[in-house]
MITORMAR-36312 format. One line per 3 residues: number of its first residue (from 0); for each residue x, y, z of C-alpha. Coordinates in steps of 0.001 Angstrom, whole numbers, plus 500000, padded with zeros to 6 digits. Layout:
BEGIN
NUM) X:Y:Z  ... .
REM end
This chain:
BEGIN
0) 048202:494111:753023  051283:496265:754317  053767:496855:757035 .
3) 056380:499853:758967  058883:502887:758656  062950:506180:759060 .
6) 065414:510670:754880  066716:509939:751723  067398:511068:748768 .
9) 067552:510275:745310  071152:509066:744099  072931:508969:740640 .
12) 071835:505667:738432  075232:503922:737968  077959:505249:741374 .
15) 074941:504550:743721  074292:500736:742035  078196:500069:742572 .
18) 077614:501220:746021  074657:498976:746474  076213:496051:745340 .
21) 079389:496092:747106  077458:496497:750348  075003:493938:749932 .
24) 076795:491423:749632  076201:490601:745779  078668:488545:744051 .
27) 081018:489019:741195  079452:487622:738100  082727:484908:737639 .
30) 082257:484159:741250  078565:482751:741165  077067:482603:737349 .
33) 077533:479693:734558  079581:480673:731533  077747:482993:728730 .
36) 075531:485538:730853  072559:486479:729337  068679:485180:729525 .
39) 069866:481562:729761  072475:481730:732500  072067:480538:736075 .
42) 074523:480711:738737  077235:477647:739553  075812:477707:743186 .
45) 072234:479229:743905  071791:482185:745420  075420:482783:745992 .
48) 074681:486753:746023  072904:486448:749274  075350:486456:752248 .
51) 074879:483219:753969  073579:484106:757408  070862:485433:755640 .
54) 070563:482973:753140  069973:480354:756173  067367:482634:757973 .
57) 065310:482778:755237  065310:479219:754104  064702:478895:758057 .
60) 061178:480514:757441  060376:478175:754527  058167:476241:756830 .
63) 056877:478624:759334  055941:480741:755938  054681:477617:754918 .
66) 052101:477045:757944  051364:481089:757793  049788:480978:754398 .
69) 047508:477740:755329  046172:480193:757853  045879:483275:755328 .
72) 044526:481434:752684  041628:479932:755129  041213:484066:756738 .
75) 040918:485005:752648  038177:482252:751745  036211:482907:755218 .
78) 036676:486344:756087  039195:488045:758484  037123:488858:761284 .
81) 039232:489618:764313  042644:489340:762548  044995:491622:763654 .
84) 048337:490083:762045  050758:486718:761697  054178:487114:763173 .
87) 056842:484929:762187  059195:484401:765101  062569:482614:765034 .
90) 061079:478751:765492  057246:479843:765610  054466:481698:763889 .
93) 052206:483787:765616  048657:484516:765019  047487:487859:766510 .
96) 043483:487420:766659  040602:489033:768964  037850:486753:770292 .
99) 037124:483368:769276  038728:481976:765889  035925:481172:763100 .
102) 035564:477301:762820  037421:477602:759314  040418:479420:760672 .
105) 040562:477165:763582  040884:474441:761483  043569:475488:759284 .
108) 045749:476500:762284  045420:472731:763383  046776:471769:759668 .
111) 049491:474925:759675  050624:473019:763193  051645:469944:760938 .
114) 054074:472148:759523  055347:474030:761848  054669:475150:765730 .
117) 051689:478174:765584  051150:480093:768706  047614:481876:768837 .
120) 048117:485171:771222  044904:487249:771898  044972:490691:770319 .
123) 043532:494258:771842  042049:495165:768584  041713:493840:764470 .
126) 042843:495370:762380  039258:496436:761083  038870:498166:764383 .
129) 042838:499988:763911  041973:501105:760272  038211:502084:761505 .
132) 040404:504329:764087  042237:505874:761742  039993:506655:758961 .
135) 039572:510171:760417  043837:510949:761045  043946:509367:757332 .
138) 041251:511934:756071  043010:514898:757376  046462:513551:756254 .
141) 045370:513351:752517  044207:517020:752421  047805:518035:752883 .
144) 050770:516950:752161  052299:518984:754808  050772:517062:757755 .
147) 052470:517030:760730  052149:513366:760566  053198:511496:756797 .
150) 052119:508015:757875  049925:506056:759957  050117:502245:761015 .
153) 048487:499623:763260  050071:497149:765045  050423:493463:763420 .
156) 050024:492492:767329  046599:494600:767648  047849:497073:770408 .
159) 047338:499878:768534  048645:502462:766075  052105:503610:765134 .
162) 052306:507071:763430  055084:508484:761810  056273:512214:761613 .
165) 058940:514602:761289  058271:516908:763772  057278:514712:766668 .
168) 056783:517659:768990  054669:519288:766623  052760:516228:765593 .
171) 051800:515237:769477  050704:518634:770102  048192:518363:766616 .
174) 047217:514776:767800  046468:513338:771715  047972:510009:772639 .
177) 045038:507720:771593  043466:508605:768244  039566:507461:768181 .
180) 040044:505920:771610  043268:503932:769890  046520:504180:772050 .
183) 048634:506016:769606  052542:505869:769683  055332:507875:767159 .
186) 058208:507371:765528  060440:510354:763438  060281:510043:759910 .
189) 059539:512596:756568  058176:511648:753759  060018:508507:751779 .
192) 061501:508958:748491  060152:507221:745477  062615:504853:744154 .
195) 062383:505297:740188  064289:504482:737244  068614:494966:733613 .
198) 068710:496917:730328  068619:495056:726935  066099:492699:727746 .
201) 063854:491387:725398  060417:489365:724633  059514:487635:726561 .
204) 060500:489829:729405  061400:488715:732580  061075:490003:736375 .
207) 063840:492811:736877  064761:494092:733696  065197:497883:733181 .
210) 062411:499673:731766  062239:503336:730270  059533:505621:730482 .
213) 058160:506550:726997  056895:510328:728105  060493:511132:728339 .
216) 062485:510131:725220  066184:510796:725871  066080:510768:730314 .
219) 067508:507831:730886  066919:508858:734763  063369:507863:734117 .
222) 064640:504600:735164  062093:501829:736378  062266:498079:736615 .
225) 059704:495312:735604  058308:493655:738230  056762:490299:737758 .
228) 055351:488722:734957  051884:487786:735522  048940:486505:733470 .
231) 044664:487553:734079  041904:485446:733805  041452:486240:730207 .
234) 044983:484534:729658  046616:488472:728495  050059:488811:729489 .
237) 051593:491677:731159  054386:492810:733630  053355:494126:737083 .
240) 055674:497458:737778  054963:500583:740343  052317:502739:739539 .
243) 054197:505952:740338  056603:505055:736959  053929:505643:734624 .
246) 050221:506029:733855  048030:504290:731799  048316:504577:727884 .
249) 052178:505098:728289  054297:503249:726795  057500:501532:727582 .
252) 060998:500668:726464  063544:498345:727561  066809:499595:729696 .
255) 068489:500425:726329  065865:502010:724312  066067:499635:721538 .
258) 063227:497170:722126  059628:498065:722804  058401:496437:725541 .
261) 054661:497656:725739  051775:500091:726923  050183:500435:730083 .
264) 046571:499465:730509  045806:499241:734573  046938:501577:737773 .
267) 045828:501132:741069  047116:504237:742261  046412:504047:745819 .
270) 048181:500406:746213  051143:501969:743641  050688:499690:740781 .
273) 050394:499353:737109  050044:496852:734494  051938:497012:731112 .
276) 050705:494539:728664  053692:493009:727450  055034:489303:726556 .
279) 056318:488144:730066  057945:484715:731041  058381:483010:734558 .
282) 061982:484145:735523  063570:486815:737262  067100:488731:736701 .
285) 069381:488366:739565  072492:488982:740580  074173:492383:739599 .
288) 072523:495467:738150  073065:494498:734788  071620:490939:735828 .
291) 074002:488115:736013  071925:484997:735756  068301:484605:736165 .
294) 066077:482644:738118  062824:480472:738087  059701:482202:739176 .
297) 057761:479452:741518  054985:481553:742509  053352:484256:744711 .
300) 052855:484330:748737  051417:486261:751239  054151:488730:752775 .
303) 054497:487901:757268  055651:490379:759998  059431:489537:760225 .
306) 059769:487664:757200  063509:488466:755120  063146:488864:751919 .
309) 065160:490452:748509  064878:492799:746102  066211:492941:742543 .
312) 066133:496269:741365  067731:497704:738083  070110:500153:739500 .
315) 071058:498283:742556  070979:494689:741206  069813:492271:743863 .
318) 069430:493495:747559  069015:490853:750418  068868:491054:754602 .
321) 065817:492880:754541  063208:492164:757054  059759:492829:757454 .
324) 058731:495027:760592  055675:493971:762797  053051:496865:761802 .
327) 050878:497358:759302  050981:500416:757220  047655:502323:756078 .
330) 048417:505241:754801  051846:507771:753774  052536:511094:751689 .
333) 055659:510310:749778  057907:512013:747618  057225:513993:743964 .
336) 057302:511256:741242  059018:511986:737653  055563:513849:736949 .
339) 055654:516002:739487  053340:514273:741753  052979:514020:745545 .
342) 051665:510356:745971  049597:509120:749312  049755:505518:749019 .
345) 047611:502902:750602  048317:499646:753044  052127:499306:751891 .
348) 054625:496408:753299  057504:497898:755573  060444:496249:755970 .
351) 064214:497606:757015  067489:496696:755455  069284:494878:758962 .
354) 072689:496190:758285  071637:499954:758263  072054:500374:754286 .
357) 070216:501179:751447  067999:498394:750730  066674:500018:747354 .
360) 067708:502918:745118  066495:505450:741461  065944:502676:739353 .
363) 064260:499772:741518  060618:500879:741654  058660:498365:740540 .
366) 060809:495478:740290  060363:492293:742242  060338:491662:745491 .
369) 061206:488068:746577  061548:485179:748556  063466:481799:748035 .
372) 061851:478687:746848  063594:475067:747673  067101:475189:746213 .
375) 067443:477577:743162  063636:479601:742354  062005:482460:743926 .
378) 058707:483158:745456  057044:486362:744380  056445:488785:747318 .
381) 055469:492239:745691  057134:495232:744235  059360:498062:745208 .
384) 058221:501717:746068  060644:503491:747704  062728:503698:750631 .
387) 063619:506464:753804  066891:505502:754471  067435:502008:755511 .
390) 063546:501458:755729  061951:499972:752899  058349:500164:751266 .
393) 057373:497577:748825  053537:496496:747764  052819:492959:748151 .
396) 051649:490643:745255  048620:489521:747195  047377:493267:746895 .
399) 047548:493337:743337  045756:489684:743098  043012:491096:744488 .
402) 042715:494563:742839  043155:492913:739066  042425:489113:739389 .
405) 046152:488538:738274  048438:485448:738638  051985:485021:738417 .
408) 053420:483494:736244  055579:480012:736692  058992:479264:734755 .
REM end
């Protein structure tokens, strides 16, 4: 599942984290953490990082995200039919749905309204019918990286899709205002960057810690971060990063290159992620980019149209007021990765930093995206890709559940 979109470029490791974390509203480590530091520590007041009006809105979702995945978990067990997307509004979730709800659906909408009010609004088209649309645009868009058009997107409301270029003029000359019979709409925007490359971590590794690419001994720009620790069905251990960091069979180092951390074994390349099979525990680095306290990991959720949520990248430490947008995101070129590689990635989350900044950075692909759980954990929400200025592209966890039969794992 995925969301949308607006240039940027990369930006030097360490001045651009100090930037990061003075504008997002990250904390001191004296101000917020317990005495010590390290793998053990946990901040005097939870999630003091995270500037309070946002804090509250997103322990104001708790329950309407609470209601929403009752209703995704009953669309993933009986099929999705004529789902076109679930909205979270201020005091309300929305479910965006054309024709008649399946029996199982409607029932776990009655059980979601227990929770918290759900509105059900009729939508134009599913998003089966948006993607069906676009298969064609998507076709022609992945034969060159050039296209007039670097990303296409269908509404989470069902009203049709949103496509994203950097030539606009040129772009609605190449392509009429309905695509397939689809009421197409455009928005400026290039290609995003990929954001790649807290740094002594050790076994059992956590969510957010620095990794270094093995290909490329001594480049200490080849700067990733570990994204969540997760466990299969065969009980193997591994950490869940970007799959535009590495490939599989490399190997990987932690943020200082003194501890190995392990070898890749699974990409998704499409869906931009990779599996290193590593020892991982249930807690994520917070706080600064060289990780002030960490956190409990409480486990995964879906990811909802206007949901805030954080990320805690390596170079930029943690980043918070980031909000997802309302469409759903099928297909985008992106920037050359450190091998040299245009990627076209697949059904991405969206989301845009509120205050206009740089809501991730070189260094923060693959690390965790997250949510807050009751008073001091965090809820898994996916992993970082890269950014186009104050936009945001992330994939979410449930993606990666499904392409590897992968769970999270609890602290």
């Amino acid at each position: 599942m995925g969301f949308m979109q607006g240039s940027a470029r990369f930006v030097g490791v360490l001045g651009a984290a100090v930037l990061s974390v003075a504008v997002s509203g990250v904390m001191p480590a004296s101000a917020g953490q317990s005495s010590g530091g390290g793998k053990d520590a946990v901040e005097r007041v939870p999630f003091s990082h995270i500037p309070a009006d946002i804090r509250q809105k997103m322990h104001d979702q708790v329950p309407l995200k609470e209601a929403a995945s009752k209703i995704s978990w009953a669309m993933e067990k009986s099929g999705r039919g004529g789902f076109a997307g679930i909205v979270l509004q201020p005091k309300s979730v929305e479910l965006w749905w054309k024709g008649k709800l399946p029996a199982a659906v409607n029932k776990a909408v009655g059980q979601a309204r227990g929770i918290a009010p759900v509105e059900v609004k009729p939508a134009r088209y599913s998003q089966a019918e948006l993607k069906a649309a676009a298969a064609g645009l998507i076709a022609d868009m992945k034969k060159d990286p050039d296209y007039p058009i670097s990303q296409v997107a269908g509404s989470l409301r069902g009203d049709g899709l949103v496509l994203t270029t950097k030539d606009k003029g040129k772009a609605i000359a190449a392509q009429a205002k309905t695509v397939a019979g689809v009421p197409a709409s455009y928005a400026d925007g290039g290609a995003p960057s990929l954001d790649t490359g807290r740094y002594s971590d050790t076994a059992p590794f956590y969510a957010g810690g620095a990794i270094l690419n093995d290909d490329f001994p001594g480049e200490p720009k080849k700067l990733c971060t570990a994204g969540w620790p997760v466990i299969d069905n065969r009980g193997i251990s591994y950490l869940l990063t970007a799959g535009h960091c590495g490939r599989p069979g490399g190997g990987w180092r932690n943020g200082m290159w003194s501890t190995w951390v392990g070898t890749a074994t699974q990409e998704h390349a499409g869906h931009d992620l990779l599996l290193i099979d590593a020892s991982s525990s249930g807690r994520m680095w917070d706080g600064g980019m060289w990780g002030d306290f960490t956190k409990r990991v409480a486990g995964w959720d879906w990811a909802y149209a206007n949901e805030w949520i954080c990320q805690s990248g390596a170079s930029s430490g943690a980043v918070c007021g980031i909000q997802n947008t309302d469409n759903f995101t099928y297909a985008s070129w992106f920037d050359a990765d450190d091998y040299g590689n245009r990627n076209f990635l697949y059904d991405l989350v969206v989301a845009r930093r509120a205050d206009g900044g740089l809501p991730s950075q070189h260094g923060d692909s693959g690390g965790p995206v997250f949510g807050v759980s009751g008073v001091t954990d965090v809820i898994a929400k996916g992993t970082v890709t890269g950014h186009n200025g104050s936009t945001f592209y992330y994939q979410d966890f449930g993606t990666a559940w499904r392409d590897f039969g992968i769970n999270v794992k609890i602290g």
